[in-house]
Biopython code that builds the backbone (N, CA, C, O; Angstrom):
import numpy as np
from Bio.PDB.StructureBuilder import StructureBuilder

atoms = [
    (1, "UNK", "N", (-46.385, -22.488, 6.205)),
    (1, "UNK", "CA", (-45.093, -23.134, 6.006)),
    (1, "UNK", "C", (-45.239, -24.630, 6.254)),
    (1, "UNK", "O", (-45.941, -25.056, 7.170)),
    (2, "UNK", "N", (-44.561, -25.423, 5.416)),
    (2, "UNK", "CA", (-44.496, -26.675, 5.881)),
    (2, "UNK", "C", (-43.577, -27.236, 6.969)),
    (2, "UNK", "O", (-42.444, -26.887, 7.299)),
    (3, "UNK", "N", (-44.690, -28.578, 7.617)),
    (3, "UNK", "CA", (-43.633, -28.693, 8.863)),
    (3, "UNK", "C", (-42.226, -28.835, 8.991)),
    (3, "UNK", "O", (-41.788, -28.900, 7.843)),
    (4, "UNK", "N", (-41.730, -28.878, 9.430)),
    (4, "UNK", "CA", (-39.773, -29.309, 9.642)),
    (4, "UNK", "C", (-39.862, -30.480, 10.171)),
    (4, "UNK", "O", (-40.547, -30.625, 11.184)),
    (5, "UNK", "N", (-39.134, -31.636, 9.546)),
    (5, "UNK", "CA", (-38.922, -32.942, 9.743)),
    (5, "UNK", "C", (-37.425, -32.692, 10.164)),
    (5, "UNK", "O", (-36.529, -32.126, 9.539)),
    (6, "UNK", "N", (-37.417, -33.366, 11.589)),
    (6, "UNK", "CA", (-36.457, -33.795, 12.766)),
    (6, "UNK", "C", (-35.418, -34.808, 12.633)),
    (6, "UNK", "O", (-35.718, -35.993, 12.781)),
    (7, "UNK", "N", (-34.400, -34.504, 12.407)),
    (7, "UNK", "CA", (-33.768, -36.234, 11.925)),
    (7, "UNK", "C", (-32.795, -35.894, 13.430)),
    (7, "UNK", "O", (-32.408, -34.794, 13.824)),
    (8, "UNK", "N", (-32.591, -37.208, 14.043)),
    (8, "UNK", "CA", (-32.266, -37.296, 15.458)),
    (8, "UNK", "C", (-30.767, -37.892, 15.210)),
    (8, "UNK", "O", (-30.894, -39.116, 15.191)),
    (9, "UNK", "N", (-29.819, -37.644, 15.072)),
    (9, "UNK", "CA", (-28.177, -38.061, 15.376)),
    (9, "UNK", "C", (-28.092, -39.261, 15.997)),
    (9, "UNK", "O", (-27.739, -40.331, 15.501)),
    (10, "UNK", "N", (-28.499, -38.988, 17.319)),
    (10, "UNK", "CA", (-27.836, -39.563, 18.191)),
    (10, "UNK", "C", (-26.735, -39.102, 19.426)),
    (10, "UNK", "O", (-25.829, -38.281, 19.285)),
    (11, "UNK", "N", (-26.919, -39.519, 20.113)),
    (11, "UNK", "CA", (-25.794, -39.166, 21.186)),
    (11, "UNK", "C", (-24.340, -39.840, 21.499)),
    (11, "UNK", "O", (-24.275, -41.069, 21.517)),
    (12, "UNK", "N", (-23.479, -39.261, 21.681)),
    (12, "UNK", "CA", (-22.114, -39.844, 21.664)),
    (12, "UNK", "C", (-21.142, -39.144, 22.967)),
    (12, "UNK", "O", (-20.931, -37.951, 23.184)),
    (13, "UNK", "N", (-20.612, -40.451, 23.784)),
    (13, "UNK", "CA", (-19.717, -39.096, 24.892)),
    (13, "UNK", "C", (-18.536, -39.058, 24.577)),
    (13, "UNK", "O", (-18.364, -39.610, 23.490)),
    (14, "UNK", "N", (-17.170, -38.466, 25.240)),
    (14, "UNK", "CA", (-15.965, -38.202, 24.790)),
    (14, "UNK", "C", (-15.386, -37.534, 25.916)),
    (14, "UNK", "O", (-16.040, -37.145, 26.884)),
    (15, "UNK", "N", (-14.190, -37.412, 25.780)),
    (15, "UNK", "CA", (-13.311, -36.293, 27.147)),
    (15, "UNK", "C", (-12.361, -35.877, 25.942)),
    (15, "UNK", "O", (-11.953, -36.317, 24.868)),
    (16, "UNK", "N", (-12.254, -34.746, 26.779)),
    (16, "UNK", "CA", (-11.043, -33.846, 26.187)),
    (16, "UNK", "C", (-10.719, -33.577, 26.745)),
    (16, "UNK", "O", (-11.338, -33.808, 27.783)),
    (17, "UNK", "N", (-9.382, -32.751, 26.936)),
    (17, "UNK", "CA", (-8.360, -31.902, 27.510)),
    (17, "UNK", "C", (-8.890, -30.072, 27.483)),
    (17, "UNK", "O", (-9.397, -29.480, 26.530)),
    (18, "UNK", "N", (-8.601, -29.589, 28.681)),
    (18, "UNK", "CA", (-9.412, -28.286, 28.268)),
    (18, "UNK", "C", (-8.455, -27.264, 27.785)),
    (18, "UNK", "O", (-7.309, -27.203, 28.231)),
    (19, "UNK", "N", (-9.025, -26.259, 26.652)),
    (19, "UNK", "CA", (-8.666, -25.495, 25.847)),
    (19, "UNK", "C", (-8.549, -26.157, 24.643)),
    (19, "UNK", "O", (-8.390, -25.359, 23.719)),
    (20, "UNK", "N", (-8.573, -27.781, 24.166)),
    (20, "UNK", "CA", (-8.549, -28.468, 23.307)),
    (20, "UNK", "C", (-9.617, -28.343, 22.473)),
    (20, "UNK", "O", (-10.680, -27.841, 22.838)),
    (21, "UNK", "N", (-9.310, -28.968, 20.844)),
    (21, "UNK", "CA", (-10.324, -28.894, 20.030)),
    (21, "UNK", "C", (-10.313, -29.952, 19.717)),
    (21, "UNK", "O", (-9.190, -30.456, 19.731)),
    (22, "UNK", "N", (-11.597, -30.962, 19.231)),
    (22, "UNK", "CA", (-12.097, -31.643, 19.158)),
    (22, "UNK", "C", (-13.096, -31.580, 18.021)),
    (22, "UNK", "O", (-14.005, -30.773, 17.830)),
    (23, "UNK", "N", (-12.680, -32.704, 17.260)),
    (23, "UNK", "CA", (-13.592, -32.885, 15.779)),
    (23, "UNK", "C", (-14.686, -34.312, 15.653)),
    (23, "UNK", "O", (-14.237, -35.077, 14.800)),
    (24, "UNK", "N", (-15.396, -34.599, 15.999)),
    (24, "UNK", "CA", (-16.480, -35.195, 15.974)),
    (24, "UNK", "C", (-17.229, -35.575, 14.343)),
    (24, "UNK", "O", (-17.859, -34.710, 13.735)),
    (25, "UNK", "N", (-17.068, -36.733, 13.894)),
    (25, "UNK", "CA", (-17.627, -37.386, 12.766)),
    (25, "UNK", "C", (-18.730, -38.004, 12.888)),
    (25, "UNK", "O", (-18.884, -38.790, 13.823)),
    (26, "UNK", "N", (-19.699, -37.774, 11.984)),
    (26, "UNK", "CA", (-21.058, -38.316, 12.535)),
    (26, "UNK", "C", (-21.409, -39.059, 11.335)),
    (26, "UNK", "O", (-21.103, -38.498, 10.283)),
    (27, "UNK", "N", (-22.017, -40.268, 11.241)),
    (27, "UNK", "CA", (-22.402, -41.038, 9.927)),
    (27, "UNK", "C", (-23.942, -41.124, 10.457)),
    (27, "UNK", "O", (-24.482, -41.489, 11.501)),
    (28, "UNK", "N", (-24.426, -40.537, 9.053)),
    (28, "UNK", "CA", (-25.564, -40.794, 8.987)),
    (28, "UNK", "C", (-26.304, -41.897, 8.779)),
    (28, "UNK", "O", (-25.517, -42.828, 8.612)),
    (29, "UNK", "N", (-28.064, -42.480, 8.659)),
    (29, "UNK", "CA", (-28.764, -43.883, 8.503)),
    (29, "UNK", "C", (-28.702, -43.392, 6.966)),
    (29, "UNK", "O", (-28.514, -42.257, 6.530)),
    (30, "UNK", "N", (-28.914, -44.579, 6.303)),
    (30, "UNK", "CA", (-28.956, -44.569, 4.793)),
    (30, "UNK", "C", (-30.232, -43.243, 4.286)),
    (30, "UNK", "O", (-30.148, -42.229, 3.592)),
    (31, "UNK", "N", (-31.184, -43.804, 4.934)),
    (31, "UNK", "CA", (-32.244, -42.854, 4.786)),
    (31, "UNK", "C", (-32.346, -41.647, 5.116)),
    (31, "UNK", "O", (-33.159, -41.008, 4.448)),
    (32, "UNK", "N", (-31.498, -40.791, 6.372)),
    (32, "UNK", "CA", (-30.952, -39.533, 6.288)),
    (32, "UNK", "C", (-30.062, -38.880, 5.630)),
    (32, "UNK", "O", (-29.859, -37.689, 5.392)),
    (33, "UNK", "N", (-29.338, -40.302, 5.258)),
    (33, "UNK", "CA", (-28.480, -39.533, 4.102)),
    (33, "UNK", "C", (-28.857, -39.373, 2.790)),
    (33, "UNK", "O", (-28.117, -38.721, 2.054)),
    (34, "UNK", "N", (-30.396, -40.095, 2.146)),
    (34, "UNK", "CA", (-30.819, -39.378, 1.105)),
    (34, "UNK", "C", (-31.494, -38.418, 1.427)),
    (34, "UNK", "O", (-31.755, -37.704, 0.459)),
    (35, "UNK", "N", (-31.935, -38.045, 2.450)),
    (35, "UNK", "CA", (-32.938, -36.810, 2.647)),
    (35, "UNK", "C", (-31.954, -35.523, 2.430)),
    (35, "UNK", "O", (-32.378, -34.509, 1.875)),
    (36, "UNK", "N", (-30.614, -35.634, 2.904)),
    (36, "UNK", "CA", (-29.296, -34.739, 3.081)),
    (36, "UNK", "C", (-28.992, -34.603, 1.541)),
    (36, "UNK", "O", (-29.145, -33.416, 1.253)),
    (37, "UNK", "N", (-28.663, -35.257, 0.551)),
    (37, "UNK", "CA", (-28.403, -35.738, -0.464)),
    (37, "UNK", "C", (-29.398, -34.767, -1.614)),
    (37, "UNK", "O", (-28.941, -34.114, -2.551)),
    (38, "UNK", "N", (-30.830, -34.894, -1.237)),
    (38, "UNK", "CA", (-32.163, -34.785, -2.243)),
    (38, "UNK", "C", (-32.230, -32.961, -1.640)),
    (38, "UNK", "O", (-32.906, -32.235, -2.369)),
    (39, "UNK", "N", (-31.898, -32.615, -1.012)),
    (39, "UNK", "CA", (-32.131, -31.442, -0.407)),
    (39, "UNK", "C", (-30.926, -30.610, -0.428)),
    (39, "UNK", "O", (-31.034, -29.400, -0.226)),
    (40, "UNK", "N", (-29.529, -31.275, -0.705)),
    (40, "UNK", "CA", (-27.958, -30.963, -1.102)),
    (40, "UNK", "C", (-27.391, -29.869, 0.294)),
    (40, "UNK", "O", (-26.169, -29.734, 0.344)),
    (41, "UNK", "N", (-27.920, -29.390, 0.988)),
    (41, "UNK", "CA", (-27.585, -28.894, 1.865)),
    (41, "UNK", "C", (-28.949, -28.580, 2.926)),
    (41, "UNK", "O", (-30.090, -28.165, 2.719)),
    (42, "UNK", "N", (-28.290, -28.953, 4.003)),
    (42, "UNK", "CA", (-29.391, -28.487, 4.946)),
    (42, "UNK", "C", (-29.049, -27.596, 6.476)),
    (42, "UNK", "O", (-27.972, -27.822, 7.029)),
    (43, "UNK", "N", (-29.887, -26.735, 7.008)),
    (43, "UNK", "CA", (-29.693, -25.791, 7.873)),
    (43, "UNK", "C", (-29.419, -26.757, 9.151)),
    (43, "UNK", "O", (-30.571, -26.867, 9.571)),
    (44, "UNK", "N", (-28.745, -27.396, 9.884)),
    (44, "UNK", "CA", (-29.028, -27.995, 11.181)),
    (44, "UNK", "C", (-28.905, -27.070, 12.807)),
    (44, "UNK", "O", (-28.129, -26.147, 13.056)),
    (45, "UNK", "N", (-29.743, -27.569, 13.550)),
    (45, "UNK", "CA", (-28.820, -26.930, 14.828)),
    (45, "UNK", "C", (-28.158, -28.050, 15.602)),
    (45, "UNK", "O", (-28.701, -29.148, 15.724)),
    (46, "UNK", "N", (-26.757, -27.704, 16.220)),
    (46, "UNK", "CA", (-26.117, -29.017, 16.711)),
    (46, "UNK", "C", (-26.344, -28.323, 18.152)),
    (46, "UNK", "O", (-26.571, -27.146, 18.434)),
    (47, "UNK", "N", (-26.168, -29.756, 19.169)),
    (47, "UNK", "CA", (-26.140, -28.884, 20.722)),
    (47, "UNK", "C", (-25.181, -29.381, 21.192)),
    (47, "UNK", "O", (-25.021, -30.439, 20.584)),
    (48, "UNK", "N", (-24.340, -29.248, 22.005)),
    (48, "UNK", "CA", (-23.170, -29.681, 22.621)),
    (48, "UNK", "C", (-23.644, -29.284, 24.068)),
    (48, "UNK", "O", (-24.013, -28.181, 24.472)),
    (49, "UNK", "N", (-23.506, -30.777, 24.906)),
    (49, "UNK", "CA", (-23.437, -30.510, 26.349)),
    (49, "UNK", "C", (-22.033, -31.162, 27.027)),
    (49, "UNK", "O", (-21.698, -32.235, 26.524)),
    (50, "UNK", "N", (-21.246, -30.686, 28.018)),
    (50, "UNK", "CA", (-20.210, -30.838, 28.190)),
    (50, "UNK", "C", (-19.996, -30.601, 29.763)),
    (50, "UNK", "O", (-20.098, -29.525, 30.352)),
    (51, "UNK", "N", (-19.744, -31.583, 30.188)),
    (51, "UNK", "CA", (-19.828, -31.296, 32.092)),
    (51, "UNK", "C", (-18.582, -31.575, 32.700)),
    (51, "UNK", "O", (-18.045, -32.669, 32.525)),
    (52, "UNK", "N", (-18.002, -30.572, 33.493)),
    (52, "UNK", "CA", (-16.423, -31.414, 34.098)),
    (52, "UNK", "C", (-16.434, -32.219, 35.800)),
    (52, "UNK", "O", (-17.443, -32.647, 36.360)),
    (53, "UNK", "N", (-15.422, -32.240, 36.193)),
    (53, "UNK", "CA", (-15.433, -33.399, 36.813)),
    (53, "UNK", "C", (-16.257, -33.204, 38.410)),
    (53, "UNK", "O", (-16.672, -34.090, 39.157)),
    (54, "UNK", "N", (-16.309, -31.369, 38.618)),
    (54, "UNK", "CA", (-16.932, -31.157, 39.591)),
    (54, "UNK", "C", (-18.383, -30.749, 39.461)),
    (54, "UNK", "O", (-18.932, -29.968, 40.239)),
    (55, "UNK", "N", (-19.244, -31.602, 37.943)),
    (55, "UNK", "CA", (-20.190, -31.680, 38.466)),
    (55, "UNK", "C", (-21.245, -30.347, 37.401)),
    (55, "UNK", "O", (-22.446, -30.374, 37.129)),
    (56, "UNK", "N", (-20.344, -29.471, 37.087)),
    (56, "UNK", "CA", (-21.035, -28.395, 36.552)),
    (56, "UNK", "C", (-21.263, -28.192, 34.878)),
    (56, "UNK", "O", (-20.271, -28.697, 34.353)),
    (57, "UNK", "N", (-21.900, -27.816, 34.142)),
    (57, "UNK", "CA", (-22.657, -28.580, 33.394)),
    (57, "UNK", "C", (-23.091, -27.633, 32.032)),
    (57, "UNK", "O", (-24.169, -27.099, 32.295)),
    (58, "UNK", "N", (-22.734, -27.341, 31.005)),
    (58, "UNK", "CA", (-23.508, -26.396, 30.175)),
    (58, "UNK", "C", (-23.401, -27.085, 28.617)),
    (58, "UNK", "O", (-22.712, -27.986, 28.139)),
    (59, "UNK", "N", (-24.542, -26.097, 28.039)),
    (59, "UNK", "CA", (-24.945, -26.619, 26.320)),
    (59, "UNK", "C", (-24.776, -25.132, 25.112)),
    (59, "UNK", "O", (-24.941, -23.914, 25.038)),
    (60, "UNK", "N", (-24.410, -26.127, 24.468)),
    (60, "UNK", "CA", (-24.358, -24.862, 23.669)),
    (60, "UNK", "C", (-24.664, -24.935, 22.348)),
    (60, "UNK", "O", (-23.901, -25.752, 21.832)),
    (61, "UNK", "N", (-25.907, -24.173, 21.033)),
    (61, "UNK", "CA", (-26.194, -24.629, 20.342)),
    (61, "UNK", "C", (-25.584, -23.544, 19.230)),
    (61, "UNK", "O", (-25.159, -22.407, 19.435)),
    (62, "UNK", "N", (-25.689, -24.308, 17.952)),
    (62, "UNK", "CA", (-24.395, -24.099, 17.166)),
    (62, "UNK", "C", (-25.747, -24.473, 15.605)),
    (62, "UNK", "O", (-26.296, -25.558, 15.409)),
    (63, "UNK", "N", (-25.940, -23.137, 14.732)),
    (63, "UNK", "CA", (-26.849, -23.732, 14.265)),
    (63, "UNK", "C", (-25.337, -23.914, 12.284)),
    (63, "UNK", "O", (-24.407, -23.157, 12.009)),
    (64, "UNK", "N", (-25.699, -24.848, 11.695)),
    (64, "UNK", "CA", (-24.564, -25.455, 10.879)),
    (64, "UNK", "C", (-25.000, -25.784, 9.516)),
    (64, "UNK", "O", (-26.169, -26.167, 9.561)),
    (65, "UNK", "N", (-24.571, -25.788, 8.426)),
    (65, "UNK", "CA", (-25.018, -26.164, 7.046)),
    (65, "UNK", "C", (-24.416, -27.708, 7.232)),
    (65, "UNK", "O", (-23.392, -28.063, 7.816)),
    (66, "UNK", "N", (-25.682, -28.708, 6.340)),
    (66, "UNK", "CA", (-24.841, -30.007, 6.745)),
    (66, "UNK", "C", (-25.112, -30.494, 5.201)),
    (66, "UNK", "O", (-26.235, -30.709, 4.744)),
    (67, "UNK", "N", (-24.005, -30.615, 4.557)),
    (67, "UNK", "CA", (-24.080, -30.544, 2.807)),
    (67, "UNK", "C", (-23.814, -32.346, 2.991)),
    (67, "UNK", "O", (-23.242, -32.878, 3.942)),
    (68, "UNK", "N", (-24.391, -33.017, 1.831)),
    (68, "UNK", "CA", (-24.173, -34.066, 1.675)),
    (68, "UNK", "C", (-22.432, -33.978, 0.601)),
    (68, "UNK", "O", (-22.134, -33.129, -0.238)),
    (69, "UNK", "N", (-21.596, -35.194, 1.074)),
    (69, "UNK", "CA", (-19.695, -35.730, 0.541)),
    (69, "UNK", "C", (-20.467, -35.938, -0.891)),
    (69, "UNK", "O", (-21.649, -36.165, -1.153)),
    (70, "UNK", "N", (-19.160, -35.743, -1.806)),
    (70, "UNK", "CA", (-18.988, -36.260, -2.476)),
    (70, "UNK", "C", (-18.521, -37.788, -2.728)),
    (70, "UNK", "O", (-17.564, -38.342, -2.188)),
    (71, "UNK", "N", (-19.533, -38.417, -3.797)),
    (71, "UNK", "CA", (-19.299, -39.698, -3.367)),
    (71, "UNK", "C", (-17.427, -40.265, -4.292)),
    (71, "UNK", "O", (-16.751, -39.718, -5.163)),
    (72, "UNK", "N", (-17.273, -41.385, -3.600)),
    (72, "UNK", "CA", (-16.046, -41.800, -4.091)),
    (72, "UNK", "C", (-16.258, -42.564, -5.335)),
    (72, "UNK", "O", (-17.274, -43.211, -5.588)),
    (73, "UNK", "N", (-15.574, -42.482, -5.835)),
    (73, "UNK", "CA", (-15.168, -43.106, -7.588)),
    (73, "UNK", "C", (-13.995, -44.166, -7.189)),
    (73, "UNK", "O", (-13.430, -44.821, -8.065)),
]
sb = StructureBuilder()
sb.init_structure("model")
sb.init_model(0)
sb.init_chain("A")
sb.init_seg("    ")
for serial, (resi, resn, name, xyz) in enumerate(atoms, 1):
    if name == "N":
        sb.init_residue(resn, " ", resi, " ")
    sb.init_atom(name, np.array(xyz, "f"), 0.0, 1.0, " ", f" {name:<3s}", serial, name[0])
structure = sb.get_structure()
């Protein structure tokens, strides 16, 4: 099999309110977004880590199709 090339996000923090949902927009580098684009959909895994105020701490991974937008006209 060929290797799997890693494209790295980035990290971003936030608070929420608990029981709340929360939608998170992520813009990609030009160059991940043709790799997203040339490949039209791709398998990702996302991880979410989320800690409250006393300290305690968990992740949770979430694996996601990440299709390249339609572009605007």
């Amino acid at each position: 099999a060929p290797p799997r090339k890693r494209i790295v996000l980035g990290r971003k923090s936030f608070s929420l309110m608990p029981s709340a949902r929360t939608v998170v927009r992520v813009k990609l580098s030009r160059r991940n977004a043709r790799r997203v684009r040339a490949k039209r959909r791709l398998r990702v895994v996302l991880a979410v880590t989320a800690s409250d105020a006393a300290g305690n701490s968990r992740t949770a991974h979430k694996t996601v199709s990440l299709r390249a937008a339609r572009t605007r006209r």
